[in-house]
matplotlib code that plots the C-alpha trace (Angstrom):
import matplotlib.pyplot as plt

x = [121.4, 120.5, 121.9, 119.2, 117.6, 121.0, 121.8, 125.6, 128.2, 131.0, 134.3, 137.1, 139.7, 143.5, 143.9, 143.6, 142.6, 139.8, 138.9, 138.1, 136.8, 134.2, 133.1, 132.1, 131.1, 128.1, 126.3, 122.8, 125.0, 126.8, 129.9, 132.5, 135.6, 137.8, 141.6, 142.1, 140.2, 140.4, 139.0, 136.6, 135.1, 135.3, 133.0, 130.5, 129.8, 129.4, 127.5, 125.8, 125.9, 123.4, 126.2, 129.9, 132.1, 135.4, 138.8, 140.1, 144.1, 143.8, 147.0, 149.3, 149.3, 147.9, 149.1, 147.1, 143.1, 143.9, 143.3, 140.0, 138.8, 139.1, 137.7, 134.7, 134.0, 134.5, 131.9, 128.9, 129.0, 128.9, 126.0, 125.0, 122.3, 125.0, 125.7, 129.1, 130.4, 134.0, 136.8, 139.5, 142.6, 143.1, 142.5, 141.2, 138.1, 138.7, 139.3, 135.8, 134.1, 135.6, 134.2, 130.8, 131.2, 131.5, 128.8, 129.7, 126.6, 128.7, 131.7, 133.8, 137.1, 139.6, 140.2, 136.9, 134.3, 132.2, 129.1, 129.0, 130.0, 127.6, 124.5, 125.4, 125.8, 122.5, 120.5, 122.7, 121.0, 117.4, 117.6, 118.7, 116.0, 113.3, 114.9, 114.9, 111.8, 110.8, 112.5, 110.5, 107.4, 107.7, 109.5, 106.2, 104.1, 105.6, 106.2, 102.9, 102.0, 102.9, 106.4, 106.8, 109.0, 111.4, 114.8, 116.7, 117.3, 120.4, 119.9, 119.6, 116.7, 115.0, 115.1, 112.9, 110.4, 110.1, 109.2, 107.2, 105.0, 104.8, 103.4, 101.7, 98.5, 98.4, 97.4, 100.8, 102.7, 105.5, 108.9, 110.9, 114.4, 117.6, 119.5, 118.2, 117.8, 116.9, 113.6, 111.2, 108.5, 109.1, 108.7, 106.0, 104.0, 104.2, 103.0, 99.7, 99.2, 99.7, 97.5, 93.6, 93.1, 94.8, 90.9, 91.6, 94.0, 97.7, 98.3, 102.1, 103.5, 106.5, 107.8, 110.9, 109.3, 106.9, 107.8, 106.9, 104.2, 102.5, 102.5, 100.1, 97.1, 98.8, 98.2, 95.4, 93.3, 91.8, 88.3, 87.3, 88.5, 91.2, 93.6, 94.0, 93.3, 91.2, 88.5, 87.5, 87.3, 89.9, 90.5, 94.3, 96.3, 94.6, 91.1, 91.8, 93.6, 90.6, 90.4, 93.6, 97.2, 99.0, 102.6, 104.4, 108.0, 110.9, 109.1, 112.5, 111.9, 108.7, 109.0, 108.7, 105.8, 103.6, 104.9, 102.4, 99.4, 100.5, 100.9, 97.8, 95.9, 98.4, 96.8, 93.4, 93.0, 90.7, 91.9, 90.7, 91.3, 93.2, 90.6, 87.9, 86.8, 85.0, 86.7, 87.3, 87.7, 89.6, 90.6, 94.0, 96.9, 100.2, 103.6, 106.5, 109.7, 113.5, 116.8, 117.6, 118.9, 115.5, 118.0, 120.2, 117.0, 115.4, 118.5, 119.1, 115.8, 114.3, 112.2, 109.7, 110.4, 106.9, 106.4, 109.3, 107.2, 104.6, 105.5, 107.9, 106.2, 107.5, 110.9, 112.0, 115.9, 116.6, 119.9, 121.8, 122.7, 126.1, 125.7, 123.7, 125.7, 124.9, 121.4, 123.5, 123.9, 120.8, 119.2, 121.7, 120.4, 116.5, 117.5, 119.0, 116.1, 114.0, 116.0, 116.8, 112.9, 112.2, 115.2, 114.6, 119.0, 120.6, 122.5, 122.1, 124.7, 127.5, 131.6, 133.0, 135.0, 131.8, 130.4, 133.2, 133.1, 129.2, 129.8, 133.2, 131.7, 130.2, 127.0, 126.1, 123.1, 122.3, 119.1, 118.6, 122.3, 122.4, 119.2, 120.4, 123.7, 122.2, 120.1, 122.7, 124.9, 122.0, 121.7, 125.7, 126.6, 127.5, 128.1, 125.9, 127.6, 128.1, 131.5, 133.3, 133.1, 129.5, 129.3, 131.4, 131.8, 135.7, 137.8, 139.2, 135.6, 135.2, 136.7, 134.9, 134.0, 135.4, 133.1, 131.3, 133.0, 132.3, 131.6, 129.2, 127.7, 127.0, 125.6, 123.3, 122.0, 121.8, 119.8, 117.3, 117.2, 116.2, 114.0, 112.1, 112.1, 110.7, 108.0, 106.7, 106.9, 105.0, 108.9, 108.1, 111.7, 112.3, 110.3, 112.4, 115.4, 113.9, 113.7, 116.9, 118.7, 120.0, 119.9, 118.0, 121.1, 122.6, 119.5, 119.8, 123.1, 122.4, 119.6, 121.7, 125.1, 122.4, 120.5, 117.0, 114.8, 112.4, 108.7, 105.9, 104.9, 101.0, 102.7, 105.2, 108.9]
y = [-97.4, -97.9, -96.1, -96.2, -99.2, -100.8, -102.2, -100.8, -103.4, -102.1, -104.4, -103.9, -105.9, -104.8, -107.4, -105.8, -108.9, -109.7, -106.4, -106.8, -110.2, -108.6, -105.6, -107.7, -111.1, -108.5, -107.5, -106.5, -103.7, -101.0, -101.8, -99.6, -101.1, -99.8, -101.2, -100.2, -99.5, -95.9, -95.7, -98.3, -96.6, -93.5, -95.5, -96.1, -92.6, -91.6, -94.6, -96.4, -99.8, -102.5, -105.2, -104.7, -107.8, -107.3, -109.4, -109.9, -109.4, -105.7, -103.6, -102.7, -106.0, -108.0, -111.6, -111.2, -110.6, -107.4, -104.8, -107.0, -107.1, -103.6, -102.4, -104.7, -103.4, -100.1, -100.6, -101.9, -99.3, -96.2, -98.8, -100.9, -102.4, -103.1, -106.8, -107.2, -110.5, -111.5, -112.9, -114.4, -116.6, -118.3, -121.7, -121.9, -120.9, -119.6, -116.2, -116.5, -117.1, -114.5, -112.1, -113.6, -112.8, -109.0, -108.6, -110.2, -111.5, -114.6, -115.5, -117.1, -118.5, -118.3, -119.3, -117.6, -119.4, -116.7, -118.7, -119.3, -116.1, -114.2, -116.5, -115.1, -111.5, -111.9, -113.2, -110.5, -107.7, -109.0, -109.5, -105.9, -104.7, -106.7, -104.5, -101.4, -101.7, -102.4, -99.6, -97.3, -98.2, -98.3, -94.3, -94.1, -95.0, -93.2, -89.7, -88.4, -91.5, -92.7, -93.4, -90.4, -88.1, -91.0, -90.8, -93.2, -96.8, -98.0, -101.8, -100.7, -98.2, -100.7, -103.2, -100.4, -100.0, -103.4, -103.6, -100.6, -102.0, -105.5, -104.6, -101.2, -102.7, -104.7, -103.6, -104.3, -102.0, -101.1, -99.5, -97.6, -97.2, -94.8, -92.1, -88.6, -87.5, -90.1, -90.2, -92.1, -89.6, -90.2, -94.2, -93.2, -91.1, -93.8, -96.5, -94.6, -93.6, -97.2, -98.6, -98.7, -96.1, -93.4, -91.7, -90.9, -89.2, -89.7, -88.1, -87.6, -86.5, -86.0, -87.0, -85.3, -82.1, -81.7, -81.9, -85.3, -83.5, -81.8, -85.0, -87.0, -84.3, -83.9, -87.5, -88.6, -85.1, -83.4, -82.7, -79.6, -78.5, -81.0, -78.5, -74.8, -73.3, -76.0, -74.5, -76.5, -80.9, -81.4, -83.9, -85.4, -86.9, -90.2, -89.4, -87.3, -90.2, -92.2, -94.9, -93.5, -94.0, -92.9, -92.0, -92.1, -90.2, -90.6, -92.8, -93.8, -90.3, -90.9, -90.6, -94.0, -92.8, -92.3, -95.3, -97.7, -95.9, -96.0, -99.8, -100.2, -98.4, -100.3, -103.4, -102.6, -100.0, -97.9, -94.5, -92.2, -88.7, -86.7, -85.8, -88.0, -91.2, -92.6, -95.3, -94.1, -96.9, -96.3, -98.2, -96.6, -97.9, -97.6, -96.6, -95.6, -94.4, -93.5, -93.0, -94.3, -97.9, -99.1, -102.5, -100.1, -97.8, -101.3, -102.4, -98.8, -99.3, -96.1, -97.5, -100.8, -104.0, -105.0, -101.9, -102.5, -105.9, -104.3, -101.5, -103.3, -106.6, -105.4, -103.7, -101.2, -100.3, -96.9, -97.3, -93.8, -91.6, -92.8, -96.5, -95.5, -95.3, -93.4, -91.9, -89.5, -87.9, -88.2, -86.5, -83.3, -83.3, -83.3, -80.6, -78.7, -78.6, -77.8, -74.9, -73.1, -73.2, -71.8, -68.6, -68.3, -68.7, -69.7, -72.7, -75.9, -78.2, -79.3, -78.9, -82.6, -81.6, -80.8, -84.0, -85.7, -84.0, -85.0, -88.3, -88.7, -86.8, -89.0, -86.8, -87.8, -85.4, -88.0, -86.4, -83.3, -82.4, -82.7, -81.0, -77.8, -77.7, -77.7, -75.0, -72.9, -73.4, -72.7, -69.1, -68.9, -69.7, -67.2, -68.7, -71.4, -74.6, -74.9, -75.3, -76.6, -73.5, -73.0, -76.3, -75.0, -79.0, -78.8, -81.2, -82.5, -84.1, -85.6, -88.8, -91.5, -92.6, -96.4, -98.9, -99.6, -103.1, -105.7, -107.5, -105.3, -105.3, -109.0, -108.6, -106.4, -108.4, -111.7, -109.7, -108.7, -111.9, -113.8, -111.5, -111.8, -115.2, -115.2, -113.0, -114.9, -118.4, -116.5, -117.4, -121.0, -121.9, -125.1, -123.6, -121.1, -122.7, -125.0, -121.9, -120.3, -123.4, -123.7, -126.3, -125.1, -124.7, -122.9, -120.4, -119.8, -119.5, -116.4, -115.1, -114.7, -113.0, -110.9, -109.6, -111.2, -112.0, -115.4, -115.0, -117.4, -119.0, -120.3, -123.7, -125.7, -125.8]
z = [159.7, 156.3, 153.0, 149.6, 151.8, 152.0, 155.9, 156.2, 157.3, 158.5, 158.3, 160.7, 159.1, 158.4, 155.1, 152.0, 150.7, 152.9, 152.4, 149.2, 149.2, 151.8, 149.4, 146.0, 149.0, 150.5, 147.9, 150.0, 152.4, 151.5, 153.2, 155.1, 155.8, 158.6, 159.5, 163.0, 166.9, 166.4, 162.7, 163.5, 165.9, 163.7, 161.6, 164.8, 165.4, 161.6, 160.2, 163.3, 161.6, 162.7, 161.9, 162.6, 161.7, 163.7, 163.3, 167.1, 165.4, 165.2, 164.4, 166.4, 168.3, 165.2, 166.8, 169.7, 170.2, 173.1, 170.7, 169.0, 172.6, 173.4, 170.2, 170.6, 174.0, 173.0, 170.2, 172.4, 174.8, 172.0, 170.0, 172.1, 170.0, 167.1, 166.3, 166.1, 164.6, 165.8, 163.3, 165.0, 163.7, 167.1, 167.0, 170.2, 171.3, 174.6, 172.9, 170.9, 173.9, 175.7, 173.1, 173.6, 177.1, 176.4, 174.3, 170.7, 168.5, 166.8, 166.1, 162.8, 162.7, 160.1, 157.2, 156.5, 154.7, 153.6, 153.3, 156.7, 157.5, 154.8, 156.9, 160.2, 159.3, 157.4, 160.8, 162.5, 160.2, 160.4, 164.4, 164.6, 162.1, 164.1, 167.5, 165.8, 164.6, 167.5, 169.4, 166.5, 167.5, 171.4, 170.8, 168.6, 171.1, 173.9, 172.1, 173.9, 176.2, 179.4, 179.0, 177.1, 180.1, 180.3, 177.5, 176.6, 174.7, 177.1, 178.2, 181.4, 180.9, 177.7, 181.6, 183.7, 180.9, 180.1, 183.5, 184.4, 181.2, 182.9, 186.4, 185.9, 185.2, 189.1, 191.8, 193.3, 196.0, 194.4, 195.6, 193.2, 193.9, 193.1, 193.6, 194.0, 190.4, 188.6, 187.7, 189.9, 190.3, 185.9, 186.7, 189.0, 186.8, 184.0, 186.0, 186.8, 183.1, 182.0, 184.9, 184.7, 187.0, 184.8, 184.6, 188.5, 190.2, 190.6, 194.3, 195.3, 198.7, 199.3, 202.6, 203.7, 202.4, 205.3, 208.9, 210.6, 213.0, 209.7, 208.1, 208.9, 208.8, 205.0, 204.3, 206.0, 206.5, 209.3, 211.3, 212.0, 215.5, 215.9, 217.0, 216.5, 213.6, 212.2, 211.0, 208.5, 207.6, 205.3, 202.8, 203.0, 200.5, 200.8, 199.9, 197.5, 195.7, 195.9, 193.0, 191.6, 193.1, 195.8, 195.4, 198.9, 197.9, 200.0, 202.4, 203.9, 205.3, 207.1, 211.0, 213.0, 214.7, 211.1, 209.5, 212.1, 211.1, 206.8, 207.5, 209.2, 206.5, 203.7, 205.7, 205.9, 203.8, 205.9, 208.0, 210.3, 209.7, 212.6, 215.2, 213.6, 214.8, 212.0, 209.9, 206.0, 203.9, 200.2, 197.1, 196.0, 194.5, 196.6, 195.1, 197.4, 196.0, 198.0, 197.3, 201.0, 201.7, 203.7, 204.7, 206.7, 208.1, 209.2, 210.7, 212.1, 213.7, 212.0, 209.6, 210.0, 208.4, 207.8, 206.3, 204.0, 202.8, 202.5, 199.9, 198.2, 196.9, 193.7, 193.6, 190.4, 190.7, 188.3, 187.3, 187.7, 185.1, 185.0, 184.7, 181.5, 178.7, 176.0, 177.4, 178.8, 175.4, 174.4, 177.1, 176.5, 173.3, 174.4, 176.8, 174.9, 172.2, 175.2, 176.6, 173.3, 172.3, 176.1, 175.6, 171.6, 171.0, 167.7, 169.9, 168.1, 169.3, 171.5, 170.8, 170.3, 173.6, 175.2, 174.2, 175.7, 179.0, 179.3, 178.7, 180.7, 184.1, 186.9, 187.3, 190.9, 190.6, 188.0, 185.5, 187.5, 187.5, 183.7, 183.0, 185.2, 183.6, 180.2, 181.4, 182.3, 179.5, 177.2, 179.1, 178.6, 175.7, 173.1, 169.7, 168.2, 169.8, 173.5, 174.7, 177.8, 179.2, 178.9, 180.9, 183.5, 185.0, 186.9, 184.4, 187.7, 188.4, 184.8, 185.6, 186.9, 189.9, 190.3, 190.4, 193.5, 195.9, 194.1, 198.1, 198.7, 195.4, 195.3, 198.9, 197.8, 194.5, 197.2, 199.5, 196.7, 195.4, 198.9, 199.8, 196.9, 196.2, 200.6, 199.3, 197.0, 198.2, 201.1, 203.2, 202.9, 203.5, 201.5, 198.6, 198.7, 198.8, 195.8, 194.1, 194.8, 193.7, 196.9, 199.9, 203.2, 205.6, 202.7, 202.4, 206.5, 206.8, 203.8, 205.6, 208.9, 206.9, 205.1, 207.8, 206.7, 209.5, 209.2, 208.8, 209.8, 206.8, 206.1, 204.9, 206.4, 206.1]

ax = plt.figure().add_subplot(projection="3d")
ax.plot(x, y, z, "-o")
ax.set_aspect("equal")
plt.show()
């Protein structure tokens, strides 16, 4: 943020002397100096600098950096975008690096030199006026375009756009992951819009809504007279996608049975309609989308693997809702502004202890959860602020969950990775090892612990 175009620096330092020498050193900011974790971070919330320069030897533990680190980490996860500069006594540099590791732009040692420290703080502002302004004008851009449905500016989410952006103008299958709730048929929706075929239709089924033996008239359409009460052709999902995109939700749902004739269409892209015998042939985009684990389904033996490969030559992971920092607040707010235009109230905010419990809960609905909650308290709510008990979320259920193994975790990022790198060294083995940086009986021995089946390459091994 900037005051009278002034960038605002705030100082976290707990010597009045260097506080000082900071105010008249920084002439271009307006500068807010703060002395502990807790005003600091007072100082977050109230003047969202783009440059925070934070001494590690923070009261009450002023020899050691615990209090620096926690304050730092603290700091990037209410601004995450903030550039925060660490000042640290120690001599060594294990504890600058450390603070580099969680997130720190720079570090500078004392004794200060405030030359060196006045350069880096001054690259520190410009970078984060180049990212806001860039932020401005993607928001800009977004505000009624594609991307538009889709709230936030977490690093995680700034990762799915970036990447919805890249590959929505392929002709790619792509497989959009996450939980239930978190916005794929969003991710979906922008990926047509942002696509070439955005002039034709965006077709979505989805498939656990619709019994498996209604399912594939829905998708690929009917014949007159192929069973009872057919009375008429009918056009299925499929053709009436034609030149657009087809969005396949919760295919981890489909029955066995279907999933042979979607791959051979996938394949060949031509159909039949149900009771017809003449071949249909269609140019449509695929995207698939599931909150399922498809590794488990394939292994599980109810869902195909060369199916999987073939929807998911491009994988998109939505992060959930908790694992998102501060979007969560930001989409109460956009809800909120939504819901009190729909019921006409004089609600135009949240208590600071509401504001903690949204941000504190788990939300394992993820989006939906939040968006129904902020519904109902809307309807609640009797004063002009909604309250805790307008949220009605059990304080019991506001801490979080604990972080998922960290074994099963890493098996999961290492399955994703091999798979991927197979894909598309079309699973030439010792390119793909190349690749991975890893040697070839290292790469099997992965592929067996992983559960990754070998396919026939084109070239050799």
């Amino acid at each position: 943020m900037t005051i009278h175009n002034q960038p605002i620096l705030l100082v976290v330092e707990d010597d009045e002397g260097l506080q000082s020498q900071f105010r008249w050193s920084f002439e271009g900011y307006k500068v807010v100096i703060a002395s502990d974790r807790i005003s600091a971070l007072e100082a977050v919330d109230q003047h969202q600098p783009p440059v925070v320069t934070l001494d590690l030897g923070l009261p009450p533990d002023p020899a050691n950096a615990s209090e620096g680190l926690a304050a730092l980490n603290e700091i990037l996860k209410r601004a995450p975008f903030t550039k925060v500069v660490v000042v640290t006594g120690n001599d060594d540099h294990s504890v600058a690096l450390k603070a580099i590791a969680d997130g720190a732009y720079d570090f500078c040692q004392k004794p200060i030199d405030i030359d060196t420290l006045k350069l880096i703080v001054d690259r520190a502002a410009h970078l984060a006026a180049l990212e806001q302004e860039n932020r401005d004008l993607r928001k800009a851009k977004n505000q009624d375009g594609a991307l538009g449905g889709i709230i936030g500016n977490s690093p995680q989410l700034t990762k799915v756009l970036h990447m919805i952006e890249k590959v929505a103008d392929s002709d790619t299958s792509i497989l959009i992951l996450g939980e239930s709730g978190t916005g794929k048929e969003l991710v979906a929706q922008s990926l047509h819009q942002l696509s070439q075929r955005n002039d034709k239709p965006l077709t979505a089924i989805n498939c656990a809504a619709i019994p498996g033996e209604l399912l594939e008239s829905e998708l690929f359409g009917y014949e007159k007279g192929a069973f009872t009460g057919a009375t008429k052709t009918k056009l299925g999902k499929i053709e009436k996608a034609a030149g657009g995109t087809l969005f396949l939700d919760e295919i981890g749902d489909m029955p066995i049975s279907l999933q042979a004739k979607i791959l051979r269409f996938l394949e060949e892209r031509v159909f039949e309609r149900v009771g017809g015998h003449e071949e249909i042939a269609i140019d449509v985009r695929i995207i698939c989308a599931t909150h399922q684990n498809l590794q488990n389904l394939i292994t599980e033996k109810s869902f195909r693997e060369d199916l999987y490969y073939r929807i998911a030559e491009i994988e998109i992971l939505i992060p959930p809702l908790r694992e998102r920092g501060g979007d969560i607040n930001l989409l109460a707010r956009a809800f909120l502004d939504q819901f009190t235009a729909q019921q006409d109230t004089q609600v135009n905010g949240f208590t600071p202890e509401s504001v903690q419990i949204l941000d504190n809960y788990s939300w394992p609905g993820n989006i939906r959860e939040l968006k129904n909650t902020i519904k109902r308290a809307v309807i609640m709510c009797e004063g002009n602020q909604i309250t805790p008990d307008d949220l009605n979320i059990d304080p019991v259920s506001t801490a979080r969950q604990p972080a998922e193994d960290l074994k099963r975790v890493r098996a999961q990022a290492e399955h994703h990775a091999i798979t991927n790198a197979l894909i598309a060294t079309n699973y030439n083995i010792a390119t793909t090892a190349k690749t991975l940086g890893v040697s070839r009986p290292t790469l099997y021995t992965l592929m067996e612990k992983l559960g990754i089946k070998r396919k026939r390459s084109s070239a050799p091994s």
